[in-house]
KOLBA-835138 format. One record per residue: residue in one letter; x, y, z of N, C-alpha, C, CB in turn. Coordinates in steps of 0.05 Angstrom, whole numbers, padded with zeros to 5 digits, always signed. Glycine has a CB too. Layout:
N
AXYZXYZXYZXYZ/...
end
This chain:
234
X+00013-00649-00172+00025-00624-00162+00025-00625-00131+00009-00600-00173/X+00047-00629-00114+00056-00629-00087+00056-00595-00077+00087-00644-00086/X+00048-00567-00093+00060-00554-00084+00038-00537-00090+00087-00552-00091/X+00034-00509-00082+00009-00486-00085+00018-00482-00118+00012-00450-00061/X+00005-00476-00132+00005-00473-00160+00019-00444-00171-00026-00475-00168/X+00006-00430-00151+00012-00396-00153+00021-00388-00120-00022-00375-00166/X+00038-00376-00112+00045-00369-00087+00045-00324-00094+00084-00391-00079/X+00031-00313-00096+00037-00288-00096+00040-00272-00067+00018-00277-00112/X+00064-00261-00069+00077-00256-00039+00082-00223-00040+00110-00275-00032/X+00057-00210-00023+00055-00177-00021+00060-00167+00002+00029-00165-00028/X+00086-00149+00007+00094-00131+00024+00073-00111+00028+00117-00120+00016/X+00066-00113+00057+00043-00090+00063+00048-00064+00048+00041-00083+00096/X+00025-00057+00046+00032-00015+00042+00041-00001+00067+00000+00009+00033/X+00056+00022+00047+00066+00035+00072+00052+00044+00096+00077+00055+00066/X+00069+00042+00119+00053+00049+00151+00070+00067+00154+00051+00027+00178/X+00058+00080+00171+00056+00095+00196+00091+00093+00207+00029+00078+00218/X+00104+00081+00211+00129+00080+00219+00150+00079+00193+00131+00057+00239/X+00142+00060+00173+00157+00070+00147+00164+00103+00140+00139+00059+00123/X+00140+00108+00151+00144+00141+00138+00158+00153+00156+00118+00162+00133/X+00157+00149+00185+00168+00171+00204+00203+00160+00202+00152+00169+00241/X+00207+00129+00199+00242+00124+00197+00250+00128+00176+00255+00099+00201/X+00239+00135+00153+00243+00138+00127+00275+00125+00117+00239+00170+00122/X+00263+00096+00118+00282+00083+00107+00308+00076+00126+00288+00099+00085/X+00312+00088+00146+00340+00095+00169+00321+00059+00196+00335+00154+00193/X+00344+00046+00208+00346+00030+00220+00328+00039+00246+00371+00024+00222/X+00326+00063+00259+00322+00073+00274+00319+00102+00272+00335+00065+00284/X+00294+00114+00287+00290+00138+00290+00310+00159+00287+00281+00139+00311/X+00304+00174+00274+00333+00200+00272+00333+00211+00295+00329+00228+00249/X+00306+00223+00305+00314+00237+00329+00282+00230+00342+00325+00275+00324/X+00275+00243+00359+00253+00246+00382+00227+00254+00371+00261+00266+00403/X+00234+00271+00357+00210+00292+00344+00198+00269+00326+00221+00326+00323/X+00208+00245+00302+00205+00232+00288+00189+00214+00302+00225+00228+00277/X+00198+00202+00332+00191+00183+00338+00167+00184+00349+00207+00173+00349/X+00154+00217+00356+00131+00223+00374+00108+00210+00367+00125+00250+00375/X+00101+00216+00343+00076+00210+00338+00073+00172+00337+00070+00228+00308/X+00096+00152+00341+00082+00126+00340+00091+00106+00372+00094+00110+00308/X+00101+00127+00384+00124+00118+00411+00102+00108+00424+00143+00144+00433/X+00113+00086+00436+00092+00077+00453+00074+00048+00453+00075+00097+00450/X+00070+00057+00416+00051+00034+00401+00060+00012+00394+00040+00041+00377/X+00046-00021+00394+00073-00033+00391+00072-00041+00365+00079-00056+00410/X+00080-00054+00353+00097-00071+00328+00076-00081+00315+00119-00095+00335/X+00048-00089+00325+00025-00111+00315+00006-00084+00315+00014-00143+00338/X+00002-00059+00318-00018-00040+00324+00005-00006+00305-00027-00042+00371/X+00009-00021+00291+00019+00001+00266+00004-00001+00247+00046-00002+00252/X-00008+00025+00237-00028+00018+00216-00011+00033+00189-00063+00033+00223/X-00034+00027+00163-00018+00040+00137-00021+00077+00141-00036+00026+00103/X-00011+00083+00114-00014+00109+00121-00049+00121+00094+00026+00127+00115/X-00048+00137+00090-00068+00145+00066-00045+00136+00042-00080+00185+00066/X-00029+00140+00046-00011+00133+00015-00011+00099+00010+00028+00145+00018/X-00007+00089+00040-00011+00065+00030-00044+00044+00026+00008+00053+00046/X-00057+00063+00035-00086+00051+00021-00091+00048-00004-00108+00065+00025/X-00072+00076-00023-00077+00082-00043-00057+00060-00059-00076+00111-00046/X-00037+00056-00044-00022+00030-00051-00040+00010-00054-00001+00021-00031/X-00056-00003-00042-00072-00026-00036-00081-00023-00059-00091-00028-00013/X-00103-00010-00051-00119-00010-00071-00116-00011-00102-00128+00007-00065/X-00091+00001-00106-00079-00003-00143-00062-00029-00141-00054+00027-00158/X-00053-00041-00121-00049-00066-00125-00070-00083-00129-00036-00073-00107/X-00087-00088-00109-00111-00096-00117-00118-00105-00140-00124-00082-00114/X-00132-00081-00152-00139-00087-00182-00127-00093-00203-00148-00073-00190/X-00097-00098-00205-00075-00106-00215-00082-00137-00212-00050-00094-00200/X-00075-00146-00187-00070-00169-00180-00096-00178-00191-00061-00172-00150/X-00122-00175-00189-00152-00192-00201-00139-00187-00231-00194-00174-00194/X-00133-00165-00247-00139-00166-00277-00112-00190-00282-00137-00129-00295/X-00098-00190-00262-00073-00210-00278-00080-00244-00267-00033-00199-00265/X-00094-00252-00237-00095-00273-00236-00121-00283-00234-00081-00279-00220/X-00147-00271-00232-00162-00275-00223-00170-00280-00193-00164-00286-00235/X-00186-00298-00178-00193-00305-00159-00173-00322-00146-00215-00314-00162/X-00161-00317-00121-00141-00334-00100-00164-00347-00076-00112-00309-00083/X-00156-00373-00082-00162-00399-00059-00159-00381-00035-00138-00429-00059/X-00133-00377-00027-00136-00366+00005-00112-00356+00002-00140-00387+00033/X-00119-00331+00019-00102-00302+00022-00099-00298+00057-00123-00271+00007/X-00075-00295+00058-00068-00296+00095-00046-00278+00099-00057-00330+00110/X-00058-00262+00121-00040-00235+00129-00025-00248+00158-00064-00200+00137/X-00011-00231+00166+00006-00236+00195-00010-00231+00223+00032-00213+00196/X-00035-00222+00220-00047-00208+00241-00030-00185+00256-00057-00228+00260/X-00029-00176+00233-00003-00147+00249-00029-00126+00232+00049-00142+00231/X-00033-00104+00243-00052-00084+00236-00041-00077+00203-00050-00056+00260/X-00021-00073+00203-00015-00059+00167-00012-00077+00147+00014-00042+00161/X-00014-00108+00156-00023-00135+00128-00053-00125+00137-00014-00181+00133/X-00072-00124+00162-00096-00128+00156-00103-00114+00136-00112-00126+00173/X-00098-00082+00143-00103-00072+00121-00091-00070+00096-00106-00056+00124/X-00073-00082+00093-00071-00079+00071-00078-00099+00051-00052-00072+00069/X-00089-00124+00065-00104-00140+00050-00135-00127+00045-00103-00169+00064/X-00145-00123+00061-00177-00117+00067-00175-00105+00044-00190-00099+00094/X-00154-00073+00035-00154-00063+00007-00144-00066-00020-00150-00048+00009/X-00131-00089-00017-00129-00108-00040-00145-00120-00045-00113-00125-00041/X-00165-00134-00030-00191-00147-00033-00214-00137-00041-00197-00156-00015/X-00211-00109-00043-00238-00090-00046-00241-00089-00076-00236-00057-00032/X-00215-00101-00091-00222-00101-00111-00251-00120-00131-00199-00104-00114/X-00245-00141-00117-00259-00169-00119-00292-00165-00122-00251-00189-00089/X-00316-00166-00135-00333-00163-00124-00340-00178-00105-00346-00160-00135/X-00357-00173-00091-00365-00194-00067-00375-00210-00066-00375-00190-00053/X-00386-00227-00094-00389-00250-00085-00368-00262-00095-00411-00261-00091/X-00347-00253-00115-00317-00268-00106-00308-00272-00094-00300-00265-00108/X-00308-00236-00071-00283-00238-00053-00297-00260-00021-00272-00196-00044/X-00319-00269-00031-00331-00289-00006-00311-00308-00014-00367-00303-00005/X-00307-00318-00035-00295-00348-00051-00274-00344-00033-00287-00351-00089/X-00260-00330-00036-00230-00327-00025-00229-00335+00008-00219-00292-00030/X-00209-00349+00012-00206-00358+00042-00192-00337+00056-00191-00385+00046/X-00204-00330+00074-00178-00296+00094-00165-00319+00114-00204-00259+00125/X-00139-00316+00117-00133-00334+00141-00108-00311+00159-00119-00372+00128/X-00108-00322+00179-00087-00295+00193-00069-00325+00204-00106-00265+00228/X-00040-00318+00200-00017-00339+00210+00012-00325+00224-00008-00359+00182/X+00013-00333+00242+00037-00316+00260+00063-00323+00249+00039-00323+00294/X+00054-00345+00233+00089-00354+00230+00104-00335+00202+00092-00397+00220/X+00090-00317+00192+00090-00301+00180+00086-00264+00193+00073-00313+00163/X+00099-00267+00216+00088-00240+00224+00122-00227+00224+00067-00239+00260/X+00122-00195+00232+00145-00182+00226+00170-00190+00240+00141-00157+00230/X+00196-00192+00239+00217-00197+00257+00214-00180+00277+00242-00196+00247/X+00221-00201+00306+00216-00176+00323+00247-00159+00328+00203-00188+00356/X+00240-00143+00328+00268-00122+00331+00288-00123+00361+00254-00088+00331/X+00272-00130+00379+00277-00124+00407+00277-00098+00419+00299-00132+00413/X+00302-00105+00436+00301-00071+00457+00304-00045+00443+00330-00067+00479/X+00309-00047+00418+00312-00026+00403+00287-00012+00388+00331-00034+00386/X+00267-00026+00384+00247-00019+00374+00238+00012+00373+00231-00033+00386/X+00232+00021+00392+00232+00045+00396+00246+00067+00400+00224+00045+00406/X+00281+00063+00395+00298+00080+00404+00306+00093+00375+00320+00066+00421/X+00325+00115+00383+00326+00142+00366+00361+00123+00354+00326+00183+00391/X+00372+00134+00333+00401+00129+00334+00414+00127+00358+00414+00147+00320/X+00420+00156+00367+00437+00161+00391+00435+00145+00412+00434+00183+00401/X+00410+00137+00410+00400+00122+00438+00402+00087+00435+00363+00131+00445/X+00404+00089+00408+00412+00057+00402+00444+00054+00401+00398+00046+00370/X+00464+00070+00398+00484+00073+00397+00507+00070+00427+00481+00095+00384/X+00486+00099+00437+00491+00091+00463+00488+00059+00489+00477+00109+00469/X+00460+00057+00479+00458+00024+00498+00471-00001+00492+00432+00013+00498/X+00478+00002+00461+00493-00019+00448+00509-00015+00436+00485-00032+00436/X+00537+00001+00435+00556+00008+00427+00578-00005+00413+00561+00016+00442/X+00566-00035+00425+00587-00065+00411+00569-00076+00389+00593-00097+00438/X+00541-00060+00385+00520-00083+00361+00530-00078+00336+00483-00077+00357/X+00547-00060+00320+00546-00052+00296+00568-00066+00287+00547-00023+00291/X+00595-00072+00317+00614-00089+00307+00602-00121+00304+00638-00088+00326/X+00594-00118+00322+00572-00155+00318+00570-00157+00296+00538-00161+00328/X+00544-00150+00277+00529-00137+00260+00550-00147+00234+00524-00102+00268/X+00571-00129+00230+00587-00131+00207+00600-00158+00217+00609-00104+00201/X+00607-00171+00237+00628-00196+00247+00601-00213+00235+00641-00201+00290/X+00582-00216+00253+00572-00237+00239+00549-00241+00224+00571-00252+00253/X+00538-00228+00209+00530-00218+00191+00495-00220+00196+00545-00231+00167/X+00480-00202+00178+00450-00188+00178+00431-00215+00173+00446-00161+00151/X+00445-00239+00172+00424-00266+00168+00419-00274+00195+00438-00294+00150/X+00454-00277+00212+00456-00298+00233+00458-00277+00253+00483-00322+00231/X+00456-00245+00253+00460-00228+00273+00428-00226+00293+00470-00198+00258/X+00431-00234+00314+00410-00227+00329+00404-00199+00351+00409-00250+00341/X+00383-00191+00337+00387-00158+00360+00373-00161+00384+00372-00126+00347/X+00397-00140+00402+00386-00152+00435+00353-00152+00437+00398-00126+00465/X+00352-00177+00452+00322-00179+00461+00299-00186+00433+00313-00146+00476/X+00317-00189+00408+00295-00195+00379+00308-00227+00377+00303-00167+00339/X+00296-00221+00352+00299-00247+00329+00327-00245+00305+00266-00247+00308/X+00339-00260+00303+00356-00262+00270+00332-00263+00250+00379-00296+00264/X+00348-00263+00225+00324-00269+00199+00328-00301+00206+00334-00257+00159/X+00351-00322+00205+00349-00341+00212+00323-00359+00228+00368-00338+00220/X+00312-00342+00247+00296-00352+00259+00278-00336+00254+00301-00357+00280/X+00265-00324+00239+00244-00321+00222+00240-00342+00197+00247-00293+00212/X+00270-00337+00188+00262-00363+00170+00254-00395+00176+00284-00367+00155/X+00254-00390+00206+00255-00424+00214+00217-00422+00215+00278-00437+00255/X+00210-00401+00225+00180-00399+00224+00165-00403+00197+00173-00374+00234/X+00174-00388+00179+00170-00382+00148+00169-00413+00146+00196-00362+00127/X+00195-00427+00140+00195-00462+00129+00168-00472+00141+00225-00486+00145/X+00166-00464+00163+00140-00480+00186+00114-00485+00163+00125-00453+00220/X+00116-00445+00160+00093-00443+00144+00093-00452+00117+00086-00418+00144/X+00106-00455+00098+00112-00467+00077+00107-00488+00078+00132-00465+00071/X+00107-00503+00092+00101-00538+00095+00079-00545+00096+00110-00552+00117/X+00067-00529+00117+00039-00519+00111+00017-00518+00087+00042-00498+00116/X+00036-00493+00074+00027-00497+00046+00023-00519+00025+00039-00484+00035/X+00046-00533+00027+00053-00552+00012+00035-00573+00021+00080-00558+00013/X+00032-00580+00043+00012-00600+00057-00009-00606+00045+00002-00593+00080/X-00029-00572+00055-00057-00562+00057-00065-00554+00028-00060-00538+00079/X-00041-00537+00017-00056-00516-00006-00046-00528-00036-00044-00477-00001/X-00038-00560-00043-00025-00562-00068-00055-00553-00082-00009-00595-00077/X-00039-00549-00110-00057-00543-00130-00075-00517-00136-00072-00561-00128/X-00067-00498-00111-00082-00477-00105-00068-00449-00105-00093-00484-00081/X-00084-00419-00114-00073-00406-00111-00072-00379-00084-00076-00404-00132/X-00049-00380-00086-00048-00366-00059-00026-00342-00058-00040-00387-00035/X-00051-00321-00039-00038-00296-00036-00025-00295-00011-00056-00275-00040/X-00002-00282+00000+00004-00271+00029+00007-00241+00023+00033-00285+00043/X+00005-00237+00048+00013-00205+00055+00026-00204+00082-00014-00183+00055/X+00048-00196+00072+00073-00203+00096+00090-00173+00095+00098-00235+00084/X+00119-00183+00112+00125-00160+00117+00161-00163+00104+00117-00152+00151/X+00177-00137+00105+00207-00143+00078+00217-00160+00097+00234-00112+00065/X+00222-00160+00128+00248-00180+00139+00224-00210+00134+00263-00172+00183/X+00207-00217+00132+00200-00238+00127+00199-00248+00096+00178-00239+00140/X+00187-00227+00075+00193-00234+00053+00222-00245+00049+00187-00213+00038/X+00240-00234+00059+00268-00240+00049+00270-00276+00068+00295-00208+00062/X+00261-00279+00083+00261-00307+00098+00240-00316+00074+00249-00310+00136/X+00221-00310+00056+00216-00330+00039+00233-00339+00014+00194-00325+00030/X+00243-00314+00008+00261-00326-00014+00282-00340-00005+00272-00307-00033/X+00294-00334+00012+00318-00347+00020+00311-00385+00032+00331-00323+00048/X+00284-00391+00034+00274-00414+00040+00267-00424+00012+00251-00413+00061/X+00249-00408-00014+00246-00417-00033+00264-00422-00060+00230-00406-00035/X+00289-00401-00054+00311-00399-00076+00331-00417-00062+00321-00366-00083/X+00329-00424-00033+00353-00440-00028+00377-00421-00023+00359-00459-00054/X+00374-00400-00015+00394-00378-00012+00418-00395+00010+00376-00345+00003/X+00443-00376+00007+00461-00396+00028+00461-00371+00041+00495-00414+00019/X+00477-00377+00079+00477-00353+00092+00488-00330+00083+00485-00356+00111/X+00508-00324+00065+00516-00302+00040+00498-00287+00028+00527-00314+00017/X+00480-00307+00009+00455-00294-00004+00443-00279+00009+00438-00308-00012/X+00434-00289+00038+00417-00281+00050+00424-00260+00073+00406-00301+00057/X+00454-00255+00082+00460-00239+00092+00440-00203+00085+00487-00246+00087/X+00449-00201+00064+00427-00164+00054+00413-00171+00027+00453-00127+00044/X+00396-00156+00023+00384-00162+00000+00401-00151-00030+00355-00150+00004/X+00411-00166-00049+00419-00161-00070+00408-00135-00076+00414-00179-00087/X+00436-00120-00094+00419-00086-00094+00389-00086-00114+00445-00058-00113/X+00378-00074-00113+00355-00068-00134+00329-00090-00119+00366-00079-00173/X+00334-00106-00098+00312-00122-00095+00307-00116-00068+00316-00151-00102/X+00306-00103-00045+00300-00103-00025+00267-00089-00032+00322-00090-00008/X+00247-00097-00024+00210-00102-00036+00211-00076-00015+00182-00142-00025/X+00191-00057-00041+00182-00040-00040+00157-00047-00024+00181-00030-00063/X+00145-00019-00012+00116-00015-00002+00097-00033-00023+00107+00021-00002/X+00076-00055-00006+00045-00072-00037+00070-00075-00065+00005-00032-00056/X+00103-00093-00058+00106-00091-00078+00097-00129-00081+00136-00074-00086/X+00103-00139-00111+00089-00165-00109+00121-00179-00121+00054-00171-00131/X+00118-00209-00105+00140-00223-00109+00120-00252-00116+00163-00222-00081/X+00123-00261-00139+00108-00288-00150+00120-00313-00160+00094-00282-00172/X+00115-00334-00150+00125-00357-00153+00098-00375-00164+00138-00366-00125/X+00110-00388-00188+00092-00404-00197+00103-00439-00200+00085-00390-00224/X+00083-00455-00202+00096-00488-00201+00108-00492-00223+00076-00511-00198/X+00132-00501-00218+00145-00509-00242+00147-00550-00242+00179-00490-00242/X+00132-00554-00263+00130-00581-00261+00158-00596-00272+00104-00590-00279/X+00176-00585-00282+00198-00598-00298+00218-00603-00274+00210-00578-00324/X+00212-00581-00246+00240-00575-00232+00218-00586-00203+00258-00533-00235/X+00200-00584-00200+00182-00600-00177+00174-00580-00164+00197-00620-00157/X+00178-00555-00161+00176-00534-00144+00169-00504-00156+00200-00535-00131/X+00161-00488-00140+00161-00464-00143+00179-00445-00146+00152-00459-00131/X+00182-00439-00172+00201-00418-00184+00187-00395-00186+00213-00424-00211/X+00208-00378-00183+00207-00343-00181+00204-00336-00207+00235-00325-00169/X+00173-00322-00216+00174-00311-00237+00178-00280-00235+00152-00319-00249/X+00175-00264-00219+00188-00237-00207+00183-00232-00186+00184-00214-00219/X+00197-00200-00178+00197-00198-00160+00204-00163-00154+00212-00220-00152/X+00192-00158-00132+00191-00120-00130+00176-00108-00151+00223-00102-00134/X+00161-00120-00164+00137-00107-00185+00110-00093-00169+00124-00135-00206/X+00111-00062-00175+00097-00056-00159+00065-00034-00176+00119-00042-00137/X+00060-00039-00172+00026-00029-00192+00018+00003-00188-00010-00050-00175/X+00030+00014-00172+00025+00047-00166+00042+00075-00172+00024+00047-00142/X+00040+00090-00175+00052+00115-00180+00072+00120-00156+00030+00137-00182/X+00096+00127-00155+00115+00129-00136+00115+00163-00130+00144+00116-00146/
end
């Protein structure tokens, strides 16, 4: 076996900025943006809803796999926690077994100059991005001063190799974030820049939702056994 055995891949619980953009690219207005302005991108924490996320993922994830080899967040504040409370499930002298590792090449896309701006104000400074945007599409589109998913995904492969290297035979958790989840599938399914342009409807990963890949010995690699399965009350 060349490859991790079990790959289970968990979208942090909801933070602190999930809730205030509620779902929208950018801040609606000012009042929305007050309470996180300022803070940056690695120092967003979850909210109480998403602890409670964690935590029922958690105990999901032990009653279905047992104990994971090594579990690695982004070092962005809302994987820490939201691993720390996925792990609380574990007793403790399990959750010692388990390896914590923190890896950047798995951390969130950076957004750029826009990070913190309202619609209007993103509209206004960039008035040509939305035609970009649709011209050349949400895989290969880079936002001023960020990253494409493209080059998240070039980080993601990094880390994957990694895996494949270091971790055959082993099972392994991440806790990552949706523009990077989508750079894993699109590295593990082989997505073309099409696929990977937006996420197919019904699959863009919920808040602690879980996306699992297991070794398939017939095909050499890790196949998708699901994906957006999520363990909590909505």
């Amino acid at each position: 076996m060349h490859r991790p055995k079990r790959l289970a891949i968990v979208r942090h619980a909801k933070s602190l900025r999930n809730e205030l953009k509620r779902g929208h690219t950018y801040f609606i207005d000012d009042e929305d943006r007050a309470r996180v302005r300022g803070i940056p991108d690695h120092k967003i924490p979850i909210t109480s809803e998403g602890h409670l996320q964690a935590l029922a993922t958690g105990i999901a994830l032990r009653e279905r796999f047992g104990t994971f080899d090594y579990a690695y967040h982004s070092g962005y504040l809302r994987t820490v926690e939201t691993l720390d409370d996925i792990l609380f499930a574990w007793p403790e002298e399990e959750r010692e077994r388990i390896q914590v590792r923190t890896n950047p090449f798995i951390r969130e896309r950076d957004t750029g100059y826009t990070y913190d701006m309202t619609v209007d104000e993103a509209h206004a400074a960039f008035p040509w991005l939305e035609e970009y945007w649709q011209t050349v599409g949400g895989y290969l589109a880079q936002p001023p001063g960020g990253e494409s998913l493209i080059q998240v995904s070039e980080r993601v492969y990094t880390f994957l190799n990694m895996l494949f290297r270091d971790r055959a035979g082993e099972s392994i958790l991440v806790v990552t974030h949706g523009g990077t989840l989508r750079s894993f599938r699109a590295n593990l399914e082989r997505w073309t820049y099409e696929q990977a342009t937006k996420w197919p409807p019904g699959q863009s990963p919920r808040n602690c939702s879980l996306t699992l890949y297991e070794f398939d010995p017939t095909a050499g690699r890790l196949a998708l056994v699901e994906h957006n399965t999520i363990f909590y009350e909505q």
